[in-house]
N, C-alpha and C positions, 0 to 999 in steps of 0.2 A: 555585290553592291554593299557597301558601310549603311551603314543604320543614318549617320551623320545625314549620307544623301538621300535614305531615304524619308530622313525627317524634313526633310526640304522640300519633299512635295507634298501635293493635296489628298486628302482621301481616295477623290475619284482617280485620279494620274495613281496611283497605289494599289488603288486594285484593279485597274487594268496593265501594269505591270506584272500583278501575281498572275494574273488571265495567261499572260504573253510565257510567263517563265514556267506554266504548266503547263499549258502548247507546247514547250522547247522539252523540257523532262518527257513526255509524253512520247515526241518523237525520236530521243536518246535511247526510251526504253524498248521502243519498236527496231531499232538500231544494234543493242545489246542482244536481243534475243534473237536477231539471224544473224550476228557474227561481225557486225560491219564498226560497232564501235570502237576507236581505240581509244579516247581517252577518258575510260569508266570515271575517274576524279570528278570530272562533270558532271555525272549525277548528283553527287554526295554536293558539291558547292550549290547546285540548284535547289535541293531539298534545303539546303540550308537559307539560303536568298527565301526562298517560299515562307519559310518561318519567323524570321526575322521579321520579313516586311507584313507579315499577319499580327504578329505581334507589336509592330509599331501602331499600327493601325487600329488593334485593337484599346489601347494605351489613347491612342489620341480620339479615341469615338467615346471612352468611357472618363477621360479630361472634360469632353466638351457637354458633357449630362453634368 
């Protein structure tokens, strides 16, 4: 996900979003460790997604103080 969109949405829509993309990493890495995963890259983009949109949010919680 671009930062772009996720500057688009709301606090709340944002972090149930990160809820939704650590469910998804979660279930990736139950995946990796009995063998079933093939495309490992998924991890690494979702850790990345998770950071970003923490860090927008953080940015936009401490704009609005």
């Amino acid at each position: 996900m671009k930062a772009k969109e996720i500057r688009n949405l709301s606090a709340e829509q944002i972090k149930a979003k990160v809820s939704d993309t650590r469910e998804e990493l979660m279930k990736l890495r139950f995946q990796q460790v009995t063998g079933q995963l093939t495309d490992t890259s998924r991890l690494r983009t979702l850790r990345r997604d998770i950071a970003r949109m923490e860090t927008i949010l953080a940015q936009t919680e401490k704009a609005a103080q």
